[in-house]
Every structure is written in structure tokens, then in C-alpha cells.
N, C-alpha and C positions, 0 to 999 in steps of 0.2 A: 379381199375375198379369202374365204377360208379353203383350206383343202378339203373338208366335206362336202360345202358347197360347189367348190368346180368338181367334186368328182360326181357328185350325183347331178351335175348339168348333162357332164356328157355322158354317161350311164341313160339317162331320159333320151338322149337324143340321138347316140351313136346304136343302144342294144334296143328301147323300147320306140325308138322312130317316129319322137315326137316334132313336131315344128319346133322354131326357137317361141312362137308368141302363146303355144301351149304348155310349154316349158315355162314360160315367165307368169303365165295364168295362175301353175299348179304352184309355183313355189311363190307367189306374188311380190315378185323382183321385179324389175324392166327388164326391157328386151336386149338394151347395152350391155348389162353385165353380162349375158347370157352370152351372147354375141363374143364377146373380151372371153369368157371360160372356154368358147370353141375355138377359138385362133389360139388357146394358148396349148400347147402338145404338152410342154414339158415339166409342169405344175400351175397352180394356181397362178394368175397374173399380177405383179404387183402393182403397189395401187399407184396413184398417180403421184408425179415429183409436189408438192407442198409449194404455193403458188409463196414466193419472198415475202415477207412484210413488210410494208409501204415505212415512210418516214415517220418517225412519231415527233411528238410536241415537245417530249422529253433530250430526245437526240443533242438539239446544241449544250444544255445541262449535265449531260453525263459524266464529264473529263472534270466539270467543281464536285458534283458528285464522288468522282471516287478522290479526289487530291482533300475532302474533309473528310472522309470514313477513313482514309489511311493516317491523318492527322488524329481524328475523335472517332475512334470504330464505334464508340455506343451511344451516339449523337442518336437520339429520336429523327422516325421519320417524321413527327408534324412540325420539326424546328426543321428540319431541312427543306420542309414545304417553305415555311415562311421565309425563308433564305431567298427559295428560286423564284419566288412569288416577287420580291423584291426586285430579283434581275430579270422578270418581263418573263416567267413562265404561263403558260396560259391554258397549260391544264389540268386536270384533276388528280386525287389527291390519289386513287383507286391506278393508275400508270407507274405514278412513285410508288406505290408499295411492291408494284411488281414484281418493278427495277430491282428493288432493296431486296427482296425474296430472294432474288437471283446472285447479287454481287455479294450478299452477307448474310448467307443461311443461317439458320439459329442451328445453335451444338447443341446436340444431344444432351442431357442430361444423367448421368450416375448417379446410383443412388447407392446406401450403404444400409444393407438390412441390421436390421439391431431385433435383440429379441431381450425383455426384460426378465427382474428375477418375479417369482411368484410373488404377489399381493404388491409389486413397488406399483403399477401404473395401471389405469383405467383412460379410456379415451369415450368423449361424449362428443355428441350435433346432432343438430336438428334438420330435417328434411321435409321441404315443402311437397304433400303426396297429393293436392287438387283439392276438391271441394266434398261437403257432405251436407247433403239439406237434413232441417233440423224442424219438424212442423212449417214456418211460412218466410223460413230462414234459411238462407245458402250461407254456412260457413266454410273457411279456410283450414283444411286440415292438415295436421303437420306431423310429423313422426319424431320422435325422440329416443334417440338410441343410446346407448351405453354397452364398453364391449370391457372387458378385462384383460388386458393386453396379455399375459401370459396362457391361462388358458381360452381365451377367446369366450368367453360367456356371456354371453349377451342378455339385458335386459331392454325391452322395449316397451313402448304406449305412446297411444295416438292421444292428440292435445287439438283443442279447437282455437287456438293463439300459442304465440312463441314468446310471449309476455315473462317478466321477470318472475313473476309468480308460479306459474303453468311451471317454470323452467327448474326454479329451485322445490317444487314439488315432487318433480319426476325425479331428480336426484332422492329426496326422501325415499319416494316407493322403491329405487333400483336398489338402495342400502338395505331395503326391507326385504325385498328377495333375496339378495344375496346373504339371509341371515342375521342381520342387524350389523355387518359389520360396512368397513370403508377401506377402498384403498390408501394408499400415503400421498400418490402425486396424482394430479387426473389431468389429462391433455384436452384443451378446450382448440377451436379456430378462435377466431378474434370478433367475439360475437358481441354485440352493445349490449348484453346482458351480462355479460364478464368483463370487457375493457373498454372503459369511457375511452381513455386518448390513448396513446401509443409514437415514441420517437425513438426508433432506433431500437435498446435494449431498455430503455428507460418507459415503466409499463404504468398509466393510471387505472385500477379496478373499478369497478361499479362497488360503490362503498356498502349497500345490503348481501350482495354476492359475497364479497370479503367477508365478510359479519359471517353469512352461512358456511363460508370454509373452514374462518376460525372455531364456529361451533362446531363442524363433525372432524374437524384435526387436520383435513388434506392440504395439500401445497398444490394450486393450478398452476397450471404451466400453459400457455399461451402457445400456439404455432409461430413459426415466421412470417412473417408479413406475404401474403400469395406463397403458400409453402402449404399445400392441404396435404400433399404425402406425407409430414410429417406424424398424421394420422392415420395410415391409410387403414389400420383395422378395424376401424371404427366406421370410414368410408369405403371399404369394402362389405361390412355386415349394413348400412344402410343400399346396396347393392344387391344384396344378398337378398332382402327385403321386399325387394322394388319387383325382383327377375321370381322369386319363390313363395312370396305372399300376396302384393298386389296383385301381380299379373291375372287378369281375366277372372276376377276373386267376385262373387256376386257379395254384396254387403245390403244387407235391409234397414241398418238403423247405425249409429254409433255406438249402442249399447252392444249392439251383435257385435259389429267392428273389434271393440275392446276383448268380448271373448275368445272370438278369432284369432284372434292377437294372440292370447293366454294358451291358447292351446296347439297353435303353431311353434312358441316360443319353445313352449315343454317338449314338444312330440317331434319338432322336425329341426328346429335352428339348433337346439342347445345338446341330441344327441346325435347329430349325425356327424358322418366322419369328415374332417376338417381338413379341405386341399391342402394347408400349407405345413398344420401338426401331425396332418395324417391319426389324429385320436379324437376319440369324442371332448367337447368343449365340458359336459359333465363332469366327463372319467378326472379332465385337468382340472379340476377346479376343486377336486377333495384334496389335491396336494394345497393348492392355493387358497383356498378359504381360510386355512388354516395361519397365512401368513398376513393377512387384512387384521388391522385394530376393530376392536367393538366399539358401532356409536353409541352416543350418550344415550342415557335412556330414555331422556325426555326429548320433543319433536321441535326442530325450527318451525316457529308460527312462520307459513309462507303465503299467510290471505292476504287477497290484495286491500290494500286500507286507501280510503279515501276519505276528503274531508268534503262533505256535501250541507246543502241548506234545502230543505221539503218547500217545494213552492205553494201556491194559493191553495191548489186542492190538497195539500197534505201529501203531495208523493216529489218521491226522490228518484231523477235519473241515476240510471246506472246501464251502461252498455243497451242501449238503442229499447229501453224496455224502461219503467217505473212501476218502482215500489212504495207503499202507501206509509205512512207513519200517524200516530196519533195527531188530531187535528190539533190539537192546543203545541203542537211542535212547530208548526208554520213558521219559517221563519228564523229559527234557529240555527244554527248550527251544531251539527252530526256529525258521529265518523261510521263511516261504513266498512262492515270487514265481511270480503266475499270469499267465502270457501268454494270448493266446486262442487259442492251440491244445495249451501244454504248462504243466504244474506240476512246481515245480522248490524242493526243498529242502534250506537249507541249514545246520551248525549254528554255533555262537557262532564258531569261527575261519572262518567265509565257505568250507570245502567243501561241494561239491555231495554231497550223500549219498542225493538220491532224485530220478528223472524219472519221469515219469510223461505219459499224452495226456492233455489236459484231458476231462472228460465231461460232455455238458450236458442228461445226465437226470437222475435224483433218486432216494434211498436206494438207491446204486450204490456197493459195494467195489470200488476196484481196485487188486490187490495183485501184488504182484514175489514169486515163490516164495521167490528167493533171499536175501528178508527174513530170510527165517522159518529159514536154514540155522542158525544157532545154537542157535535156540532149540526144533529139532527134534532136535540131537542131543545136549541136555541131556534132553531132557522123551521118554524111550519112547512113553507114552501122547501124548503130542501130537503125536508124528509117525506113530503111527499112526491117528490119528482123521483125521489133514492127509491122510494119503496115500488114506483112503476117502474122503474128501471130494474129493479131484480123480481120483480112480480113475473115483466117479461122475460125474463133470461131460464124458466123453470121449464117451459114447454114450448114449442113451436105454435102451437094453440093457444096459447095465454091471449097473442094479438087478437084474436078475433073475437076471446070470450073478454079480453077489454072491452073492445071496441060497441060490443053487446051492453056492458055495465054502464058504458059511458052513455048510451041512447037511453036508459033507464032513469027514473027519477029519484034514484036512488044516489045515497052519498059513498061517491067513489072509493076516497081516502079511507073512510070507517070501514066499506066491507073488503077492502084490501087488506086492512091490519087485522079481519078476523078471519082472514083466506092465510096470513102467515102463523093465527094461532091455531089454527087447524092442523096445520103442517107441524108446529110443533107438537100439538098434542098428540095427534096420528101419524106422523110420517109424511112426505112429501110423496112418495108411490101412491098413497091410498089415497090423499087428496086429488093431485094430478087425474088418476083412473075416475076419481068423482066427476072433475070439472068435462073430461073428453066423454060422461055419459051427458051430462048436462045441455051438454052448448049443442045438439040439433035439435033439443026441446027450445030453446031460447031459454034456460033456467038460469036466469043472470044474479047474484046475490051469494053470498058466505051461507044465508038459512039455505038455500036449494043443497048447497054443497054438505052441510052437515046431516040434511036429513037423508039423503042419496047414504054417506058413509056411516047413519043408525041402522038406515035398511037392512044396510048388507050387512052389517057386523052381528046384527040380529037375527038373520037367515043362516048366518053358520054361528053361531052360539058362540061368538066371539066378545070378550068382557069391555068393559070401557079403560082404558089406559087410566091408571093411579098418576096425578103430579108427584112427581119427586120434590120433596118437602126437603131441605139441607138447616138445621136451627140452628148448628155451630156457624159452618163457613156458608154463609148462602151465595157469597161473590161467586162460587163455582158453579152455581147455575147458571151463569152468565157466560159461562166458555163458551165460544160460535168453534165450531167442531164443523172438522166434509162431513155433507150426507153420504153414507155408503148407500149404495141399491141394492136390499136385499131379493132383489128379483134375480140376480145373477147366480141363486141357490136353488131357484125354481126348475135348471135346467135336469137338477137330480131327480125330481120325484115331478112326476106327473097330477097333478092334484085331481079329487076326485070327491064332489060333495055327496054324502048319505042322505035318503034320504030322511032319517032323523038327526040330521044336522052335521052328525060328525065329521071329521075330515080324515080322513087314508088315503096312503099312494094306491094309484089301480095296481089291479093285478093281489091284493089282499081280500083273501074269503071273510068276510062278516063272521 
């Protein structure tokens, strides 16, 4: 019991003349303690003697215990388990460590600050920061730091893998803030992206990582083996990170994330005043830029490459998603090289035969129609299953103005391939806007739809779209291109028909 607590017992009970079990009501104590702070006059009561500790299991053990730490003081506790376990000990391992706590505390450690000269050292790691959903995708997001050891200058960026690639990228972009240049030495921990094996002082590299050193000129330098202090600025500025950027930070996308990032980095981490230089990381760094080599001018390719084979349908895994390749590829063998915005493949003589955006959701197709041009006009039946299959995917409506064509005694396949020349002739809005007047008339057929979009284009004096005629290169008419919607320019002007046809925004006098 504390002296505030017996003094405000007897205060309640000696000046304001409370009982002891309304005194124990108010402060929701028992009534013992209460009782213990009025017998006691002359302070607080002390507490009660600590009841001995019974026998343990350990006790006959202890006397080999200490006759081997005096012989072997750094004998591991789980050999000395298997020791007592031998002589008929019989209990847990969670006892013996106790013990060992107690008879051979761990020593402090000393440490020796060092501070480098300007542009000799840089120190890098990576730091797992949780997850980030990505459309229908939870990835792992990780943080990638680089500090400048003399004046603490940090470059950062968040990464969706800790992959060799992701890795030796980020080192690209940190070179690229910092100017184009590179420090001489950079301090890694002992990460499987910089050291395959490790005995002692004798160190095996990741043989690409090496390749990337000897391109931008640095000497890595590895930690000690369990020895992360010997980074610690690098492991303080991921601290730094965790306590002044993550904390309580609302993020809405990864792409916000990243700007976040860019403009914490500039405004708060790299000019504010530094606990340990006591100067902005900035102000140090125009001394120190100036002591870093300039990298090469040209970039380490650091895409990930892979060697793949397109299966039956023409698509190539890659990270929990597939990408389509020409169909006559089936079956070959590919190399894939994935940047982090595009996937690009190509085959055994080094042509480009498929681009692709990178996508960073999961069990996602993403296909080029123009893949599939061959092998839709081999296979009847496969280009017309192709062609209901993106017939549906244009409108939420499509199903049911199928479902209308198909009770019709009309041929499916023909007025579908004139519902996609419509679309190309006129646009995909002004078809679509045709088919949702259509379908509560029951207007099932490509003629309903084209004469619905003469109506209209003849009601605002609107002309017939010219084909584009190519005599030279005609294969260019052939590029499958996104439709843009230009309905998203509609928000500007208010439309408003004359009525002798013309069109103006409201709000203009005739």
C-alpha cells in the first residue's frame, strides 16, 4: 500500500466519518486493506512477508549446473537441457532459463560510435510496414531505405516485394536523387538478396547483386553476423519512418502512398534538425554530394526476366495473374521481362512479341484481342463464343438484349459481328445508348440498332462518319487501341438541342 492510499483512508474515516465498508465502496478496495491502513498510526502498512518458494525440479541439478558454466561459461542453455535430461531431470526447458538468467546474466554491451568521412558510406534495409490492398489483391508492403551516413540523407520508397529486382531498383532511384551520383562503400545486413552463404569472414554474393555493384563502382560491406548496430543510421531513419510517417497516416491507394512518401521525404525527414548532427540532413549533404562518384550514365537493367512457355489458351503466368501472347506462340518458349509498370515478351531470336501494363491484382487475365486473330479465324466456333464473350463484357445490359436475340429467329453470330461494326463505325457510347433505347421495345437485331443511331444523328444534323481509307500501310488499321469514353467531357458543357438542329451549351443567346 501506497502512502496516498493510507493517507486518504484515514482522512475518509478519521475527518469525514466514514465506515470502513463505505470507505472500501468509495475507493473499490476491500474492507482488509482498509481495516490494515487504520491500525496502522505510523505510515503506510507494509505488505506482507513473500510466502518461500517451494522445491523445484531443478534444485538436485543445480550444483552440475554451476561445476559446467564455471568449466564452459558460454555452453548454450539447450545443451545443458539435454545434459540434465540425461541425468533424469524432468522438467521444462522455461525453469532452466530462469536459473541461467539468474547465475549468468548477459553483459552489457559497448558500443564505439564512429562517424564517417563525407560520400565514403551509405547504409541500406528494408522494413516489413504490413499490407496494402491493391483492387482484389492484399499485398505485402515493405519499405526501402537508404541513409547517407555522414550527413544522414535519406532516400526512401515503398515496394510491393523484397525481390532481387524491387531491391536493385530502389538503389537505381536513391542514386537518382541523390543527383546521379554513388557513394564508395554501402552497408547492407545479411540480406539473400546481397549474400548467398557466409562463414565467418569468408562472404559468397548473390552473383546479379555483385554484377550491380561492379556497375555503379560501390564496395558492399555486409554487417556481422546478428550485429544490426552496425547500421544503426540506417535502422534509426527506418524508426524514424515507422514513429513520423506511418503512424496514424490515412493512405487511400499505393499510388497516394508513394507521393506521401515524396513529400514527407523533402519537407520533413531530410530538413529537419537531426538529434545526433544537431544540422539539417540537407544543409550536410551539399558538403557531401560533392564527395560521391557520378554513376554511369547508362541504367542497370534490373527487370525481373523469366523464362516462360504460353499454354493452350495463349497466356503466360506470371505472379498470380496471366498475360495473353500471340496464339501461334503456344507452346514455345519465352522470356519475360517485367518492369514495374510494363510486361514485355519476347521469343528465342530477342523480338518483342507481347506488351502488356503490368497488373498488381491477382487471378486477372489480361489479353490483346489481336492475339487471338488467327486463331479465331481457324476455329468458327471459337470466334463465336470470343465474340459473346466481349459482346457481354460492353454493358451490364448486353445479357438480357442477348438473351432477347437469342429467342429471335434470327442469326446470332451475323448480327453480333454487325453490333461490333457499328461500334466501330460509330463509337461504342452511341451504340451501347442505342441498344438500352432498344431492349424495352424488344428491338432485337443490328438493323434496330442502326436505324435508332440514323434517327438520332439526323435529328441534330449530325454527318455519317468517313472510313479511314490507309493505301500505303493499311496493317495500321488493324491496331485494337482502349476505347476512351468521351462522355467524361460532357461534365463541361451542358448540352442543349435547337430547335433548328444546332447544338450549344445552355446558357448562349441565339
Amino acid at each position: 500500500m501506497d502512502s496516498e492510499l493510507w493517507a486518504t483512508i484515514r482522512r475518509l474515516h478519521l475527518v469525514d466519518r466514514l465506515s470502513k465498508s463505505a470507505i472500501a465502496r468509495r475507493l473499490h478496495i476491500h474492507r482488509k486493506r482498509v481495516r490494515r491502513a487504520l491500525a496502522s498510526t505510523d505510515g503506510p502498512p507494509k505488505s506482507a512477508t513473500p510466502r518461500p518458494p517451494g522445491p523445484s525440479k531443478l534444485d538436485p541439478f543445480k550444483p552440475y549446473l554451476a561445476e559446467r558454466l564455471t568449466t564452459y561459461p558460454e555452453l548454450p542453455g539447450t545443451s545443458l537441457f539435454r545434459e540434465i535430461k540425461g541425468r533424469g531431470y524432468a522438467g521444462g526447458l522455461a525453469i532452466l532459463w530462469d536459473h541461467l538468467r539468474a547465475i549468468r546474466p548477459a553483459a552489457p554491451k559497448a558500443f564505439l560510435r564512429l562517424e564517417t568521412q563525407p560520400g565514403e558510406f551509405a547504409q541500406v534495409d528494408w522494413a516489413n510496414v504490413g499490407t496494402i490492398t491493391i483492387g482484389n489483391a492484399k499485398r505485402k508492403l515493405s519499405c526501402f531505405v537508404m541513409v547517407l551516413s555522414y550527413s544522414r540523407m535519406m532516400y526512401l520508397e515503398f515496394t510491393l516485394s523484397q525481390c532481387l529486382e524491387d531491391f536493385l531498383q530502389a538503389h537505381v532511384n536513391a542514386f537518382d536523387f541523390f543527383g546521379g551520383v554513388v557513394p564508395f562503400k554501402i552497408n547492407y545486413d545479411n540480406l539473400k538478396t546481397v549474400v548467398l552463404a557466409r562463414v565467418g569472414k569468408d562472404i559468397r554474393f548473390h552473383p546479379r547483386f555483385h554484377a550491380f555493384a561492379g556497375f555503379y563502382v560501390f564496395d558492399p560491406v555486409p554487417c556481422n553476423v546478428r550485429a544490426a548496430w552496425e547500421k544503426g543510421k540506417v535502422e534509426s531513419g527506418i524508426k524514424f519512418v515507422r514513429s513520423s510517417f506511418l503512424a496514424g497516416r490515412e493512405i487511400l491507394s499505393f499510388a497516394d502512398l508513394q507521393k506521401q512518401a515524396v513529400l514527407w521525404r523533402d519537407t520533413v525527414a531530410n530538413v529537419r534538425l537531426h538529434g545526433t548532427t544537431h544540422e539539417r540532413p540537407i544543409d550536410r549533404f551539399e558538403l557531401e554530394k560533392h564527395q560521391l562518384h557520378p554513376a554511369p550514365s547508362a541504367e542497370f537493367d534490373t527487370s525481373v526476366l523469366r523464362t516462360v512457355v504460353p499454354t493452350r489458351q495463349a497466356l503466360v503466368p506470371f505472379e498470380a495473374n496471366r498475360y495473353s501472347v500471340p496464339c501461334a506462340l503456344v507452346g514455345k518458349t519465352l522470356t519475360l521481362k517485367a518492369a514495374p509498370h510494363r510486361i514485355e515478351l519476347y521469343d528465342d531470336a530477342g523480338r518483342l512479341v507481347a506488351d502488356h501494363l503490368r497488373c498488381y491484382e491477382k487471378y486477372r487475365v489480361i489479353e490483346v484481342p489481336a492475339h487471338y486473330a488467327g486463331l479465331l479465324a481457324q476455329r468458327k466456333k471459337a470466334k463465336a463464343a470470343k465474340t459473346v464473350e466481349v459482346f457481354l463484357t460492353l454493358a451490364p445490359e448486353c445479357q438480357a438484349y442477348l438473351k432477347g436475340l437469342v429467342a429471335t429467329e434470327l442469326h446470332v453470330p451475323t448480327h453480333l459481328d454487325k453490333v461490333f461494326e457499328l461500334i466501330h463505325r460509330y463509337g461504342k457510347p452511341e451504340v451501347m445508348s442505342a441498344l438500352l433505347h432498344a431492349l424495352p421495345y424488344n428491338a432485337f437485331g443490328a438493323h434496330y440498332l442502326e436505324r435508332i443511331i440514323h434517327q438520332r444523328r439526323a435529328a441534330q444534323n449530325i454527318p455519317e462518319p468517313q472510313p479511314l481509307v490507309l493505301t500505303k500501310k493499311p496493317e495500321l488499321a488493324r491496331i485494337v487501341v482502349e476505347d476512351t469514353d468521351l462522355a467524361l467531357y460532357d461534365r463541361f458543357f451542358d448540352r442543349d438541342i435547337h430547335p433548328e438542329g444546332d447544338v450549344r451549351p445552355n446558357g448562349d443567346i441565339p
